[in-house]
C-alpha positions in Angstrom: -30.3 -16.9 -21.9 -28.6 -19.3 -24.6 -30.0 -17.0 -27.6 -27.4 -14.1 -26.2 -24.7 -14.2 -28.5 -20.7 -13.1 -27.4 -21.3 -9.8 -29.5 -24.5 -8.5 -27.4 -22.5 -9.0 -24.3 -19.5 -7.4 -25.6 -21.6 -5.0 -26.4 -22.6 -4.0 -23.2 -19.2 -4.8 -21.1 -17.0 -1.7 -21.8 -20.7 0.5 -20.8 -21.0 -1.7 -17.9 -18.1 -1.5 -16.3 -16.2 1.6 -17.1 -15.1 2.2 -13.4 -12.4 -0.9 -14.4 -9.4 0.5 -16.4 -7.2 -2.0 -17.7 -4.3 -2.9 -15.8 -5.2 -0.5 -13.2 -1.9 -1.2 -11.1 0.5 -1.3 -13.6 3.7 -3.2 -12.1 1.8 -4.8 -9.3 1.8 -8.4 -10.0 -1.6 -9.6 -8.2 -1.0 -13.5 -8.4 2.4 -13.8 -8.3 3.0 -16.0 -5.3 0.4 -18.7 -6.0 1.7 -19.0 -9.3 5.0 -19.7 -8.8 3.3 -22.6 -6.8 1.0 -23.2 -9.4 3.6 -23.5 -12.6 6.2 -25.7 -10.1 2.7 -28.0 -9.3 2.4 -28.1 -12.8 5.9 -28.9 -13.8 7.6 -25.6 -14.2 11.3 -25.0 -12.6 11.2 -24.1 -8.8 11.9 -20.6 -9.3 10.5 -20.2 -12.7 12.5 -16.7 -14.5 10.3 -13.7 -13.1 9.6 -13.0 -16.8 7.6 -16.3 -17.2 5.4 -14.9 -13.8 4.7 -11.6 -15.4 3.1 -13.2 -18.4 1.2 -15.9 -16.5 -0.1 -13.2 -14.3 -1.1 -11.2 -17.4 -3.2 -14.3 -18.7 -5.1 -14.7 -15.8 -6.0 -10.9 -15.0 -7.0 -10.8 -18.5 -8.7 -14.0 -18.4 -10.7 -12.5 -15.1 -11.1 -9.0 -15.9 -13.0 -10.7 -19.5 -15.0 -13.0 -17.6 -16.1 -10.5 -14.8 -16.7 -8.1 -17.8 -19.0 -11.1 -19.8 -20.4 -11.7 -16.6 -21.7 -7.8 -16.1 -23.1 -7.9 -19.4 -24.7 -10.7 -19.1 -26.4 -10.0 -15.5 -27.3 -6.2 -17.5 -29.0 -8.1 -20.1 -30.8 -10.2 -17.3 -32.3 -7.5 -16.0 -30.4 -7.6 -12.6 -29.1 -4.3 -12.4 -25.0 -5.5 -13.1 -25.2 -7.0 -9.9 -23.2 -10.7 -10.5 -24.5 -13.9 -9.8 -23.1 -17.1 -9.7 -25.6 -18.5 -12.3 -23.9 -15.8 -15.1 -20.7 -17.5 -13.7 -22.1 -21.0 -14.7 -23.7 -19.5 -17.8 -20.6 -18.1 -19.0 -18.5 -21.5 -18.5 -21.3 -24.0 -19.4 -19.6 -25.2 -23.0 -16.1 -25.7 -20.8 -17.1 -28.6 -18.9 -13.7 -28.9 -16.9 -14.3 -25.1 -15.7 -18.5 -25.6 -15.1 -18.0 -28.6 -13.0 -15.2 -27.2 -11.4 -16.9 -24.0 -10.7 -19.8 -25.9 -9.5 -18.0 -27.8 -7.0 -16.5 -25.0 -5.5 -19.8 -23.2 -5.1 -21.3 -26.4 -3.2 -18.5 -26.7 -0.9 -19.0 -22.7 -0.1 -22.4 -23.9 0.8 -21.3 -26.6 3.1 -18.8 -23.9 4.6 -21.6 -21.3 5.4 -23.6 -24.4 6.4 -20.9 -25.6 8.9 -20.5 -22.1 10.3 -24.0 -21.3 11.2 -24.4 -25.1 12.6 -21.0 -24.0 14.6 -23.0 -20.6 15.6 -26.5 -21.9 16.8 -24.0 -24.6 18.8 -22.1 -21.4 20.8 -25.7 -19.9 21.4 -27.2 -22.8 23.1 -23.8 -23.6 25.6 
């Protein structure tokens, strides 16, 4: 997987995923909310101007729509039919090491989740 280079994944991102258009609800901030939370956490203004949200939310939908892009290409190149995994995830962020462990993290405390809830299951079946 390291020998892919950005170029054969570009390559097969726009192919991949045509169904996506770009901005496909234009006007529809998707994040607004938690990032008015995010940028005060981070030491923006309380109520930051509603311009500054538009162009945060920007950012991250094109930072997301270019990762789930990289991430289709890369699964296509793998062989796995588009379908994403989280190992083109960790693949994708593996030279960002604040974003692979962070990422990594996240995925092991989904598995203690899931882990919790079937333990949490089999204990309803048995009373």
């Amino acid at each position: 997987l390291s020998t892919l280079s950005r170029g054969a994944i570009a390559a097969v991102a726009p192919r991949q995923l045509e169904f996506v258009r770009e901005r496909h609800m234009p006007g529809k901030r998707l994040f607004a909310n938690n990032l008015v939370d995010m940028m005060y956490g981070f030491g923006d203004h309380e109520n930051p101007l509603k311009e500054s949200i538009d162009v945060m939310d920007d950012i991250v939908c094109d930072f997301i729509t270019n990762l789930s892009k990289s991430m289709a290409a890369l699964s296509e190149k793998r062989g796995k039919g588009g379908k994403l995994t989280t190992e083109d995830l960790l693949f994708l962020v593996r030279k960002h090491p604040k974003m692979y462990y962070r990422a990594k993290e996240l995925l092991k405390k989904l598995q203690e989740i899931a882990e919790a809830q079937k333990t949490h299951k089999d204990t309803e079946k048995d009373v």
